[in-house]
Backbone and ligand atoms as CSV (ligand in chain L), in Angstrom:
chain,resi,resn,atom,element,x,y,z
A,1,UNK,N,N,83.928,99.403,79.805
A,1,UNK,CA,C,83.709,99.649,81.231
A,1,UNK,C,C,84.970,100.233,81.874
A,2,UNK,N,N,85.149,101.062,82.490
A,2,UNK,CA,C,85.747,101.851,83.018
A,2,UNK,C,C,85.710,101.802,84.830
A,3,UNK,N,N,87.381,101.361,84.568
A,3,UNK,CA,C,87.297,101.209,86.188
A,3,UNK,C,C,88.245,102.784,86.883
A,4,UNK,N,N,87.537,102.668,88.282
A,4,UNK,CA,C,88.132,104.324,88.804
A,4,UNK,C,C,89.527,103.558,89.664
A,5,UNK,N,N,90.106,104.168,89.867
A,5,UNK,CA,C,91.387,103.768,90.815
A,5,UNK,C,C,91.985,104.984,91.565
A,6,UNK,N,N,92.465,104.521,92.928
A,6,UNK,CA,C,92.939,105.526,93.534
A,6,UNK,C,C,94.786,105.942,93.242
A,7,UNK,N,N,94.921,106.562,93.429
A,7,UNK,CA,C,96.907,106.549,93.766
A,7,UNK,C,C,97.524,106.268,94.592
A,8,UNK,N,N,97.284,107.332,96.094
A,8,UNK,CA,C,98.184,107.081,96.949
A,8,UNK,C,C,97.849,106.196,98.035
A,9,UNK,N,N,98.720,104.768,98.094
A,9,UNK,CA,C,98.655,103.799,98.858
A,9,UNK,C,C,97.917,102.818,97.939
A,10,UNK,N,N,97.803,103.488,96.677
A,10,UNK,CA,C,97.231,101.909,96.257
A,10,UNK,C,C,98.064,101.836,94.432
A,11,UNK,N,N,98.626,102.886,94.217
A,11,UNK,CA,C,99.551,102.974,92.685
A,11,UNK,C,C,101.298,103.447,93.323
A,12,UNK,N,N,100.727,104.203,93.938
A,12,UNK,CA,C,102.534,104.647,94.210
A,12,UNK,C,C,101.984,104.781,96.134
A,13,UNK,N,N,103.364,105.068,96.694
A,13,UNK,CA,C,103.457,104.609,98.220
A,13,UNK,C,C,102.650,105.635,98.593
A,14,UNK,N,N,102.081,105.046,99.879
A,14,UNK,CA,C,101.379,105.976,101.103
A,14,UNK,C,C,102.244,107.209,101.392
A,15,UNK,N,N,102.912,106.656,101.956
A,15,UNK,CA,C,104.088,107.583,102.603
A,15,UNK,C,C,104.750,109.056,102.296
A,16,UNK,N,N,104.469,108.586,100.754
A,16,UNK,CA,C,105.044,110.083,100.272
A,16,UNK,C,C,106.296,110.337,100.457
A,17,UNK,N,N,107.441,109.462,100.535
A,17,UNK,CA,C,108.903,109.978,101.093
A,17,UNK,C,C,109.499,110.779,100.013
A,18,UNK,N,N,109.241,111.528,100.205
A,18,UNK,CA,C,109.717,112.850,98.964
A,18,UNK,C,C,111.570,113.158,99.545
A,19,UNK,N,N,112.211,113.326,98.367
A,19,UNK,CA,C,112.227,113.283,96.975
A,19,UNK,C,C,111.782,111.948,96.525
A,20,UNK,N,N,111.935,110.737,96.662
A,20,UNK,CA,C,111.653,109.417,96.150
A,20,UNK,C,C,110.262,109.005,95.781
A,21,UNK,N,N,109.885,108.498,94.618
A,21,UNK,CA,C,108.535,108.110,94.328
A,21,UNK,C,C,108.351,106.481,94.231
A,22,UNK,N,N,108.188,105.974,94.970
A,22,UNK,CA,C,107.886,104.412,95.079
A,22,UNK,C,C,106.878,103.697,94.197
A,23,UNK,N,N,106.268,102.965,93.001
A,23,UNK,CA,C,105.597,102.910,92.620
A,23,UNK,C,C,105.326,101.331,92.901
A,24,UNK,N,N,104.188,100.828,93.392
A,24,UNK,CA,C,103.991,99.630,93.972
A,24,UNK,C,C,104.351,98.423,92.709
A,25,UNK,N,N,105.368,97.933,93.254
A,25,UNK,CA,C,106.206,97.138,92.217
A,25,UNK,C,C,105.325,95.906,91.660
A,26,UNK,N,N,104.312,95.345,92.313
A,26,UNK,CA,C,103.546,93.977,92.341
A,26,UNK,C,C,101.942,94.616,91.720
A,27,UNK,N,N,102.104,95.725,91.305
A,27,UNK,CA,C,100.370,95.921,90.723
A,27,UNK,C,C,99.572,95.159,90.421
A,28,UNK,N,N,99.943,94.953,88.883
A,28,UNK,CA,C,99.606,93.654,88.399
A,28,UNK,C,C,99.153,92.432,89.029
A,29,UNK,N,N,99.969,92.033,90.093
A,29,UNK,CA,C,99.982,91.189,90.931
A,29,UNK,C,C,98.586,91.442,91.703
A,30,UNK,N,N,99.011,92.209,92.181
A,30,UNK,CA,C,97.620,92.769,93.379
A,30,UNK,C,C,96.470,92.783,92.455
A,31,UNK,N,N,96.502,93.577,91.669
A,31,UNK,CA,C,94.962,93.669,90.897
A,31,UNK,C,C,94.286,92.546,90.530
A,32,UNK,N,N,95.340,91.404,89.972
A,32,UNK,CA,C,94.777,90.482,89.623
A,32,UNK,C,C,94.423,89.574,90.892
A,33,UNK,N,N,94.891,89.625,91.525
A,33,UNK,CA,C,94.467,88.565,93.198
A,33,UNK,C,C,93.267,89.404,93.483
A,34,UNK,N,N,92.726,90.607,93.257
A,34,UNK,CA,C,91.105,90.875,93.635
A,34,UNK,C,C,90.494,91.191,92.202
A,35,UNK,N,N,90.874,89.935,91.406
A,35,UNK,CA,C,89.986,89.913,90.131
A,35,UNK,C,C,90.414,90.662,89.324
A,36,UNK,N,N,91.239,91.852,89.084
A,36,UNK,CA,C,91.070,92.795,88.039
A,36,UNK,C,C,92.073,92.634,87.278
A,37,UNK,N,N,92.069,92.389,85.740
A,37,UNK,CA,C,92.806,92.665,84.960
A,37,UNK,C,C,93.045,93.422,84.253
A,38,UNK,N,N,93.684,94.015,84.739
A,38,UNK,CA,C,94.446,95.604,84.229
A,38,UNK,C,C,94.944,95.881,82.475
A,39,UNK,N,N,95.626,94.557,81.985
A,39,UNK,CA,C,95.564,94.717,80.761
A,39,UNK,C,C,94.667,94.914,79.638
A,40,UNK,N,N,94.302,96.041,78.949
A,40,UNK,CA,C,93.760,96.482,77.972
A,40,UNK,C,C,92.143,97.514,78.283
A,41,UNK,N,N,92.212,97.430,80.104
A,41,UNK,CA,C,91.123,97.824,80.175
A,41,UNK,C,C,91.416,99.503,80.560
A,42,UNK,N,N,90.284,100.137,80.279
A,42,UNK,CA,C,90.257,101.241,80.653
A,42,UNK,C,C,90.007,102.226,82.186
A,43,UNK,N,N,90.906,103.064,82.285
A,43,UNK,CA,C,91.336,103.332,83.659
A,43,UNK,C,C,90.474,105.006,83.723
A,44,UNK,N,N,90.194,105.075,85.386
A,44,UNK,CA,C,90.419,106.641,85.403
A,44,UNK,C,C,91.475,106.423,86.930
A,45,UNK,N,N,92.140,107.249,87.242
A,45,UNK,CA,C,92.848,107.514,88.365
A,45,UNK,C,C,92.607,108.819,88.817
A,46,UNK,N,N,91.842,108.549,89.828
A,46,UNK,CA,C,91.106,109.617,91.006
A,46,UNK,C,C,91.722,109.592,92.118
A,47,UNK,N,N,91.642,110.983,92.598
A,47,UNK,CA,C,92.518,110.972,93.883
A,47,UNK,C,C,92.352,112.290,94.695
A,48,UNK,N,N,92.421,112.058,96.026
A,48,UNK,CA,C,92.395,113.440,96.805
A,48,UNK,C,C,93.741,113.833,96.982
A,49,UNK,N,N,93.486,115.331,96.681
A,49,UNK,CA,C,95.405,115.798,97.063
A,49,UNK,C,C,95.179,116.883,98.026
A,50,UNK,N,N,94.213,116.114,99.306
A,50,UNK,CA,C,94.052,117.857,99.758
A,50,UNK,C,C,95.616,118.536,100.660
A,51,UNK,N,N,96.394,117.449,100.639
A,51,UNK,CA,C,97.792,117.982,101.232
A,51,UNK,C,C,98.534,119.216,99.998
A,52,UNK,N,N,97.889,119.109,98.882
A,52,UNK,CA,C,98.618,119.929,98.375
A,52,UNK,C,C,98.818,121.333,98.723
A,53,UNK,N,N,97.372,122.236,99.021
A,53,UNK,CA,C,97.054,123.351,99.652
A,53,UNK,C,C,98.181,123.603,100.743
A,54,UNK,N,N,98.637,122.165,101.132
A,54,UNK,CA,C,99.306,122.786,102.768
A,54,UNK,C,C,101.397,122.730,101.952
A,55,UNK,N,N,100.912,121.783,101.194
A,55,UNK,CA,C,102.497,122.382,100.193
A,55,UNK,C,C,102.579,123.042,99.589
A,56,UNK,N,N,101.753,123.673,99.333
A,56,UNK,CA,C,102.138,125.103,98.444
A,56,UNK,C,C,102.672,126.074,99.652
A,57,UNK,N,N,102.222,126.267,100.976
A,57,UNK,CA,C,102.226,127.094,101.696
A,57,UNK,C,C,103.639,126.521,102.425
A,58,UNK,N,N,104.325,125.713,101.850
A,58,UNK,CA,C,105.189,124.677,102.991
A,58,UNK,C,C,104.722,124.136,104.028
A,59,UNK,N,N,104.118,124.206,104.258
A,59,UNK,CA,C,103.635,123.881,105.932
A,59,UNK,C,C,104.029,122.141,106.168
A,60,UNK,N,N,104.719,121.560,107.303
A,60,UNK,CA,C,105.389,120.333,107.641
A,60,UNK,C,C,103.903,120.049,108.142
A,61,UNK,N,N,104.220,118.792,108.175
A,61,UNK,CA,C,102.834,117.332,108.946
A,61,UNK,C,C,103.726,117.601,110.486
A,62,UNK,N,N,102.893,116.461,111.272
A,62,UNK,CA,C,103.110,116.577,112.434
A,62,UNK,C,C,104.698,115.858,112.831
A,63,UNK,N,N,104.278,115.273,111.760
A,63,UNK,CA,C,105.802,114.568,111.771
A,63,UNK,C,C,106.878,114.933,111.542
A,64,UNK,N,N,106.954,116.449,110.878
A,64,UNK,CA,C,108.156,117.258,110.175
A,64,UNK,C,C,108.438,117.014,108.680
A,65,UNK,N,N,107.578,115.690,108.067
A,65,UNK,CA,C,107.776,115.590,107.127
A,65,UNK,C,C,107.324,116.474,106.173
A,66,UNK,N,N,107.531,117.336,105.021
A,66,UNK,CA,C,106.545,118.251,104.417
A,66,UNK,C,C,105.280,117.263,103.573
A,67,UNK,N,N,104.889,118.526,103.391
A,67,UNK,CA,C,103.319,117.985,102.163
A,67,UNK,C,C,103.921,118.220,101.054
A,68,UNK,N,N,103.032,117.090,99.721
A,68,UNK,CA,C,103.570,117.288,98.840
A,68,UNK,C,C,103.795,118.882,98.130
A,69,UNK,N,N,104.588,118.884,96.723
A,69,UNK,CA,C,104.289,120.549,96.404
A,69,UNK,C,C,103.968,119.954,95.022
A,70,UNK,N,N,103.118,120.573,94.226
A,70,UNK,CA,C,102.269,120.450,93.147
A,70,UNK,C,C,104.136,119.073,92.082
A,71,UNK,N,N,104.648,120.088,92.308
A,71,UNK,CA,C,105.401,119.038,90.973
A,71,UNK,C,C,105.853,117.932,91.624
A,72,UNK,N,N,105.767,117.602,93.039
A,72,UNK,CA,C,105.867,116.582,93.279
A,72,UNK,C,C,104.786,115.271,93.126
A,73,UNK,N,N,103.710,116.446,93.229
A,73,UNK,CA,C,102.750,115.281,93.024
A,73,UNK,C,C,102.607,114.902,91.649
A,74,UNK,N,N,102.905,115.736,90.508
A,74,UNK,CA,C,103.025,115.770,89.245
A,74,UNK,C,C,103.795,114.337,88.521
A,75,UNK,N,N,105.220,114.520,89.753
A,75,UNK,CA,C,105.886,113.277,89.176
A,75,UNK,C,C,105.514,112.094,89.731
A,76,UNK,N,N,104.801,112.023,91.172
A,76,UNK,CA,C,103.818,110.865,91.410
A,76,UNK,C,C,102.848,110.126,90.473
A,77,UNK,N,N,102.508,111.534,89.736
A,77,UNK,CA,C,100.896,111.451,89.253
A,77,UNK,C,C,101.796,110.281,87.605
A,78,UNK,N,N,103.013,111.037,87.041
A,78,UNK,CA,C,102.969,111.097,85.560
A,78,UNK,C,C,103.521,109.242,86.268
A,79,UNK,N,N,104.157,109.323,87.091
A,79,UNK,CA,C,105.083,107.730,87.382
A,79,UNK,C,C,103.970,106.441,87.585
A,80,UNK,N,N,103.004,107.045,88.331
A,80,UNK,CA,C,101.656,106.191,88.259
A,80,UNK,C,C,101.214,106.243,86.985
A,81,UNK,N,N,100.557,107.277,86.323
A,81,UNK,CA,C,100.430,106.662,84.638
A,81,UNK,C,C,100.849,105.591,84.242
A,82,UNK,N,N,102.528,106.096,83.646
A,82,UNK,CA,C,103.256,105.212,83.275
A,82,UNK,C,C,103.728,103.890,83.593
A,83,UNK,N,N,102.734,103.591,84.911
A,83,UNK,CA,C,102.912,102.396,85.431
A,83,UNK,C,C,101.957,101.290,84.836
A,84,UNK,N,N,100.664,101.634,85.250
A,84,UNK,CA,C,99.624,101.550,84.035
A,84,UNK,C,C,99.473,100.850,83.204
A,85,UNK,N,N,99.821,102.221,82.115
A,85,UNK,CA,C,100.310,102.176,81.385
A,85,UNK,C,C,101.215,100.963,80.426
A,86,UNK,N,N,102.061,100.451,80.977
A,86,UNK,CA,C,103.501,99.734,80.848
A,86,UNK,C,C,102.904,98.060,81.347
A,87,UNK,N,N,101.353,97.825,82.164
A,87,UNK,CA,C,100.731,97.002,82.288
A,87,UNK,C,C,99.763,96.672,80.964
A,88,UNK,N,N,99.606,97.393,80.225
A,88,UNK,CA,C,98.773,97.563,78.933
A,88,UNK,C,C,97.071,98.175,79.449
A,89,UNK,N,N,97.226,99.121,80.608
A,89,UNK,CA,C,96.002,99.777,80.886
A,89,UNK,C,C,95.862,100.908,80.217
A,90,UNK,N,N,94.875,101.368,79.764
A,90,UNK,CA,C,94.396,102.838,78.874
A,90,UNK,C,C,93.901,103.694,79.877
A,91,UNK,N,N,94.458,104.388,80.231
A,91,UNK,CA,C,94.614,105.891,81.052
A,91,UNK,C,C,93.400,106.844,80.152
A,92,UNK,N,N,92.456,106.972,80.523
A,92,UNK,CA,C,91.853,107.655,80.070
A,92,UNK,C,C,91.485,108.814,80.263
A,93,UNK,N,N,91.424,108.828,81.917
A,93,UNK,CA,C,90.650,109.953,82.529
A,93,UNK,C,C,91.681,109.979,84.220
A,94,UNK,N,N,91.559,111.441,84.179
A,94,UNK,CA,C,92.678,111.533,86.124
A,94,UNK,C,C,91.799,112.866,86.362
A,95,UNK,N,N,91.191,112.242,87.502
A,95,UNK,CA,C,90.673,113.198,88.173
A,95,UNK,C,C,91.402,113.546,89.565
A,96,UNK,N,N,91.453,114.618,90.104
A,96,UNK,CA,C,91.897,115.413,91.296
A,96,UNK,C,C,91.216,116.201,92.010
A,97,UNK,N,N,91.250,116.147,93.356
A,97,UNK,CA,C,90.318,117.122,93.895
A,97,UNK,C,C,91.613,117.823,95.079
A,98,UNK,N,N,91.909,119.006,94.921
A,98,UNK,CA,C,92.833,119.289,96.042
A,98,UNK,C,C,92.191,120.069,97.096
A,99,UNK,N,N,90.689,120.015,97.128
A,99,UNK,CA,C,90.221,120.768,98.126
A,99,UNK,C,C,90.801,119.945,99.672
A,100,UNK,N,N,90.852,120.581,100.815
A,100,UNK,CA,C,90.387,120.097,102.141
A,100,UNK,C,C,90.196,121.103,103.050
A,101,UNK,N,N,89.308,120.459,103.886
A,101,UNK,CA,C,88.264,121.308,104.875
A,101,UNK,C,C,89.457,122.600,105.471
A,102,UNK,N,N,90.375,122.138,105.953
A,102,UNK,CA,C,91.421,123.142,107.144
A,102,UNK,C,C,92.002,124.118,106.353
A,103,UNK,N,N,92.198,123.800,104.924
A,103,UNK,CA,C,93.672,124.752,104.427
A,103,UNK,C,C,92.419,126.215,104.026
A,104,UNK,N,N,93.284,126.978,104.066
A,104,UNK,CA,C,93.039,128.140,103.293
A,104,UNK,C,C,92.452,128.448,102.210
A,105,UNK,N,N,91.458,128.731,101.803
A,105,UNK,CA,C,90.609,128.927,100.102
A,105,UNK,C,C,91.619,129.393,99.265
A,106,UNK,N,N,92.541,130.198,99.233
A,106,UNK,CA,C,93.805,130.900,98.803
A,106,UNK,C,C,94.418,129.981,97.948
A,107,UNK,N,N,94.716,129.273,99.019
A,107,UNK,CA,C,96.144,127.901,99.338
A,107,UNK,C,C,95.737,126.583,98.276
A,108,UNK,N,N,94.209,126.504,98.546
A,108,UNK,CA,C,93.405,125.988,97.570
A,108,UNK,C,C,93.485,125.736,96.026
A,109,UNK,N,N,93.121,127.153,95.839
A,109,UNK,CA,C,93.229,127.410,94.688
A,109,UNK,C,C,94.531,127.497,93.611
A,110,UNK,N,N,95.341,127.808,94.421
A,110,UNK,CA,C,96.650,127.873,93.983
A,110,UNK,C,C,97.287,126.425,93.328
A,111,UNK,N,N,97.154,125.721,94.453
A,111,UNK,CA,C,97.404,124.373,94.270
A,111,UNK,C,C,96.879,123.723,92.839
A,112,UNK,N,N,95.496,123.953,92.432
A,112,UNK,CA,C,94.821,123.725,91.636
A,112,UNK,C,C,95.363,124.189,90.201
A,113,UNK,N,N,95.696,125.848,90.596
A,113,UNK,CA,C,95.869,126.178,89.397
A,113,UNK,C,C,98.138,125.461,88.705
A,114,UNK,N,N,98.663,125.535,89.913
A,114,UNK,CA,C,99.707,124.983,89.419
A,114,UNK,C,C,99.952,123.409,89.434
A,115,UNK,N,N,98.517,122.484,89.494
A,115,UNK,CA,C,99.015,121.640,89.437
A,115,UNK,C,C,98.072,121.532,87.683
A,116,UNK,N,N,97.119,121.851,87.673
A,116,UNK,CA,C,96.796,122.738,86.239
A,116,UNK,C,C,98.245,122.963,85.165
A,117,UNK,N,N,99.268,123.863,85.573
A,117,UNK,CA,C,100.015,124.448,84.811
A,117,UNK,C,C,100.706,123.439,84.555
A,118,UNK,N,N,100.948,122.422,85.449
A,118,UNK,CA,C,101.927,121.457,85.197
A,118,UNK,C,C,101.647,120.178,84.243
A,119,UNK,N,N,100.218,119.841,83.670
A,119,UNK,CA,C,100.108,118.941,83.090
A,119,UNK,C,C,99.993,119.190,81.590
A,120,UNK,N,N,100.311,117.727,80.887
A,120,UNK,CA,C,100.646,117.390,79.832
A,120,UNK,C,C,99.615,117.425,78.927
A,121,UNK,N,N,99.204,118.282,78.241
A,121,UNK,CA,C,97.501,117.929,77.394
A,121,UNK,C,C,97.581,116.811,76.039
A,122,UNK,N,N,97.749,115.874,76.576
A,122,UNK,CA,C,97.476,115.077,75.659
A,122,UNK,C,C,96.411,114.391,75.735
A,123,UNK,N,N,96.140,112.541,75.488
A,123,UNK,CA,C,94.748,111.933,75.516
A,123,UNK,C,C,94.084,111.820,76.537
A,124,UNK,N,N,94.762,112.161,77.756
A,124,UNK,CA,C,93.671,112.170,78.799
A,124,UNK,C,C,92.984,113.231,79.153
A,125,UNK,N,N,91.941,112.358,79.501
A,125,UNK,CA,C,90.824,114.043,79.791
A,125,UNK,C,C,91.044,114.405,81.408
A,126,UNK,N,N,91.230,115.235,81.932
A,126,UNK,CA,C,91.242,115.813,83.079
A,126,UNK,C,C,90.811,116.689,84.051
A,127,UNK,N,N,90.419,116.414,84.708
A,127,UNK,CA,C,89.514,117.363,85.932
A,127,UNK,C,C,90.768,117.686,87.347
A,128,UNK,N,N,90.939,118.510,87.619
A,128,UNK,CA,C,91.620,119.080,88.527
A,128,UNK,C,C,90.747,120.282,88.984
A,129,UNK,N,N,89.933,119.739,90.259
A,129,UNK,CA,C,88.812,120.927,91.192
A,129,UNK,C,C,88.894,121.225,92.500
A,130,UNK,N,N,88.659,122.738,93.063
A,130,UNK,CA,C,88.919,122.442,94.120
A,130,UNK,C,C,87.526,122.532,95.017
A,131,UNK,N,N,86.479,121.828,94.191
A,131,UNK,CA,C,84.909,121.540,94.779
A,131,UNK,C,C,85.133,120.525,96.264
A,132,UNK,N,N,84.651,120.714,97.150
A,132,UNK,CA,C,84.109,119.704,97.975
A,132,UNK,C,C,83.590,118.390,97.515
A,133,UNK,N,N,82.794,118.821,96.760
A,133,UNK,CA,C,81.548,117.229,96.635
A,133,UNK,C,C,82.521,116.393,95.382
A,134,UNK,N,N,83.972,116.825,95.751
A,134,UNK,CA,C,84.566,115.764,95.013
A,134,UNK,C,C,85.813,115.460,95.704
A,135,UNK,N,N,85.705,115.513,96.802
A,135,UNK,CA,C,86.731,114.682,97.793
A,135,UNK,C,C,86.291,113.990,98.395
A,136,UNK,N,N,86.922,112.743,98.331
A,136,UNK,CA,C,86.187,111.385,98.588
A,136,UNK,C,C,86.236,111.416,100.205
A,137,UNK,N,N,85.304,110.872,101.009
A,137,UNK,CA,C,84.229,109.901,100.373
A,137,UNK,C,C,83.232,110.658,99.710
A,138,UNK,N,N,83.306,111.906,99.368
A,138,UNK,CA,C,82.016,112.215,98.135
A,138,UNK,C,C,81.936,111.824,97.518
A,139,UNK,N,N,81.212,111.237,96.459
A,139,UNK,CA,C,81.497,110.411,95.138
A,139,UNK,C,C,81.564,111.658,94.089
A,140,UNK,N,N,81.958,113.034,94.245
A,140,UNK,CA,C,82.374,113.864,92.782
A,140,UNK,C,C,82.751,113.433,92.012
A,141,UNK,N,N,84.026,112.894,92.130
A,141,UNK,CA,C,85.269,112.041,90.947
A,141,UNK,C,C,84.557,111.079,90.705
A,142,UNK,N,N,84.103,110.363,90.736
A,142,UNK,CA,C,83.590,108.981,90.317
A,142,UNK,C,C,82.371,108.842,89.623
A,143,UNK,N,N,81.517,109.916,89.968
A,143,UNK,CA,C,80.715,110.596,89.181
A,143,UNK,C,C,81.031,111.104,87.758
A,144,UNK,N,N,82.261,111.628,88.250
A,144,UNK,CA,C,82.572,112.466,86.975
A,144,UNK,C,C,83.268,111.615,85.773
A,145,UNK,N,N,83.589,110.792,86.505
A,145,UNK,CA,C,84.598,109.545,85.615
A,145,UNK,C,C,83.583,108.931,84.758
A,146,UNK,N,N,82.679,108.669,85.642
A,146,UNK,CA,C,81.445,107.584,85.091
A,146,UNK,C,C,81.974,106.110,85.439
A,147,UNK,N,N,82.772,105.625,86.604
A,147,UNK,CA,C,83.580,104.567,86.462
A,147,UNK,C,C,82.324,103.437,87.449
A,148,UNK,N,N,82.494,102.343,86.265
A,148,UNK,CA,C,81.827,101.126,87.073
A,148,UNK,C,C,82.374,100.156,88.579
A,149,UNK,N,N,83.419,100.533,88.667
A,149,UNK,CA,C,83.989,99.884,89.791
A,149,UNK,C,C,85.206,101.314,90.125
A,150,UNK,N,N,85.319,100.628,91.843
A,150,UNK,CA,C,86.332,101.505,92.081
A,150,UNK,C,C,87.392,100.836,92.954
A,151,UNK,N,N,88.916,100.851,92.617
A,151,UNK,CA,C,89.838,100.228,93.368
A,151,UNK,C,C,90.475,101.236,94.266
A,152,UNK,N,N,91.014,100.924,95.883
A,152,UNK,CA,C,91.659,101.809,96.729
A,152,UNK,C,C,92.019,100.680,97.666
A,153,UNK,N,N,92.801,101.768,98.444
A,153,UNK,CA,C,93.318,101.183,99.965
A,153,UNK,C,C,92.345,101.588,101.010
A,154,UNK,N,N,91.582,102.345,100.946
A,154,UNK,CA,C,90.957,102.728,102.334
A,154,UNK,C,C,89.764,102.657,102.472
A,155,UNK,N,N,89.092,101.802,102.772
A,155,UNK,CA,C,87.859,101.557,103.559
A,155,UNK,C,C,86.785,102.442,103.409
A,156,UNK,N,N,87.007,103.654,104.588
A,156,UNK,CA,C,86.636,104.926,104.244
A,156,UNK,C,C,86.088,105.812,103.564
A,157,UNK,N,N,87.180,106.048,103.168
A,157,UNK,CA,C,87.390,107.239,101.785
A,157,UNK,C,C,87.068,106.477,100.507
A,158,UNK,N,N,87.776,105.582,100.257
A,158,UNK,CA,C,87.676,105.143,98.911
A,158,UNK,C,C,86.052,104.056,98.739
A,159,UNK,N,N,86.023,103.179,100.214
A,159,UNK,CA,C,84.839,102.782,99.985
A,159,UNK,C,C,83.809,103.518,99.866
A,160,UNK,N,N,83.555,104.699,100.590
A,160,UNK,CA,C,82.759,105.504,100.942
A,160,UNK,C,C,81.847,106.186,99.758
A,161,UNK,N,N,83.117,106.781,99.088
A,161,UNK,CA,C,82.693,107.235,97.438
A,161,UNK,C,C,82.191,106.363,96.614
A,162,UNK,N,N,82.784,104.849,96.914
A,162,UNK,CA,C,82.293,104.022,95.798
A,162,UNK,C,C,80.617,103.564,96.433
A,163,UNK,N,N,80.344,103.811,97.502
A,163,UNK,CA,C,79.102,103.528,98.427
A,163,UNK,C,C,78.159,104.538,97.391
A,164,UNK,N,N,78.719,105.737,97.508
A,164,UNK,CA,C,77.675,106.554,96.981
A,164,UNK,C,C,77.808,107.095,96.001
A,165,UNK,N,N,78.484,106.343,94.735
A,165,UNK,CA,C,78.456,106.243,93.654
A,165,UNK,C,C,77.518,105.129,93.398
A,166,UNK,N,N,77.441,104.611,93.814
A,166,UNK,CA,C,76.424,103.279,94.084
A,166,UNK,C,C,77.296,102.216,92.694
A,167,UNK,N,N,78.881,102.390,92.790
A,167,UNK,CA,C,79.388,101.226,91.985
A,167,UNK,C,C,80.664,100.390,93.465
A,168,UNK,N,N,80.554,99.132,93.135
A,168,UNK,CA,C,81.877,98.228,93.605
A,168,UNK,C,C,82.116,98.725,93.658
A,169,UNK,N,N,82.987,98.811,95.281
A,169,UNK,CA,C,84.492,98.743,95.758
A,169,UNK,C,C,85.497,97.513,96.202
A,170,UNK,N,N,86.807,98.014,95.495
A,170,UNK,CA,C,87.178,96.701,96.010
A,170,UNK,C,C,88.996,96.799,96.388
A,171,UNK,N,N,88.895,96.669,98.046
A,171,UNK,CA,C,90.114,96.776,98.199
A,171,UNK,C,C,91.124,96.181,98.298
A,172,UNK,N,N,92.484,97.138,97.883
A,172,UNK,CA,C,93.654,96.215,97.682
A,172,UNK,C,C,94.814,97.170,99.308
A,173,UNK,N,N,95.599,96.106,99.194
A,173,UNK,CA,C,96.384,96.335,100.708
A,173,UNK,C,C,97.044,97.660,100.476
A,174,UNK,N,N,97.274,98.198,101.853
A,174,UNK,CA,C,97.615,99.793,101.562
A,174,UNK,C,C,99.168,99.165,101.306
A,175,UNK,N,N,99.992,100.314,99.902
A,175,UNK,CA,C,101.523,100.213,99.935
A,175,UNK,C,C,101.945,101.579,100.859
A,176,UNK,N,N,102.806,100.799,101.737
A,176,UNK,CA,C,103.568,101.863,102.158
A,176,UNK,C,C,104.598,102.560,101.711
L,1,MG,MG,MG,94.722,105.887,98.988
């Protein structure tokens, strides 16, 4: 059985304080206080990156802070693995969707294809799309995972997908 999991705000920080990658130090901890034991079971890690589109282009948040840029999210993405990972979870499957509604189809695609260039082909299988009906709350990714449960921080988004995936959701506190 195969559980789906989100990243940001629920494997490595909300926040994104780039250069720095925060990886939520108490996982383990957390997972297991809403039941899940992470050791030996099999993972997918799904996630929306639709900020990427707006880092490729540079473009700052409202805050001045920038959006991620593909290798940043890269070293988010590989540091969450290895977090995992290092819990005795089997990484099986990472899905990505970097579409979002505002950015540019261009900006889109780009994102996709260099965050594409940047990964490691080894045992995990991987989907990196820039489809709609797989940014959550769509259930695309979760679909595509085939995952029986799904863990996140957000209500929303993450419940939302797992609503209409028609598997569990079950949330853990957002890391900042
Ligand atoms: Mg999240």
């Amino acid at each position: 059985m195969i559980v789906g999991i989100d990243l940001d705000g629920t494997i490595v920080d909300y926040a994104c304080l780039q250069p720095v990658v925060r990886v939520r130090p108490d996982l383990a901890e957390v997972l297991g206080a809403v039941g899940i034991e992470i050791a030996g079971r099999p993972v997918a890690v799904l996630s929306n990156q639709g900020g990427l589109p707006w880092g490729v282009l540079g473009v700052a948040r409202e805050d001045g802070r920038p959006y991620p840029t593909p290798a940043y999210f890269l070293r988010r993405l590989g540091m969450a693995v290895q977090a995992l990972e290092s819990l005795g979870a089997v990484v099986e499957k990472v899905g990505i969707c970097v579409y979002h509604p505002k950015a540019p189809q261009e900006a889109i695609l780009r994102a996709a294809e260099e965050v594409e260039k940047g990964i490691e082909v080894g045992k995990i299988q991987w989907l990196i799309t820039a489809d709609p009906d797989y940014r959550k709350p769509r259930p695309g990714l979760l679909l595509w995972a085939g995952v029986a449960m799904y863990i996140g921080d957000d209500e929303i988004v993450d419940g939302g997908a797992a609503a209409l995936a028609s598997v569990p959701f079950i949330r853990v506190p957002r890391f900042l």
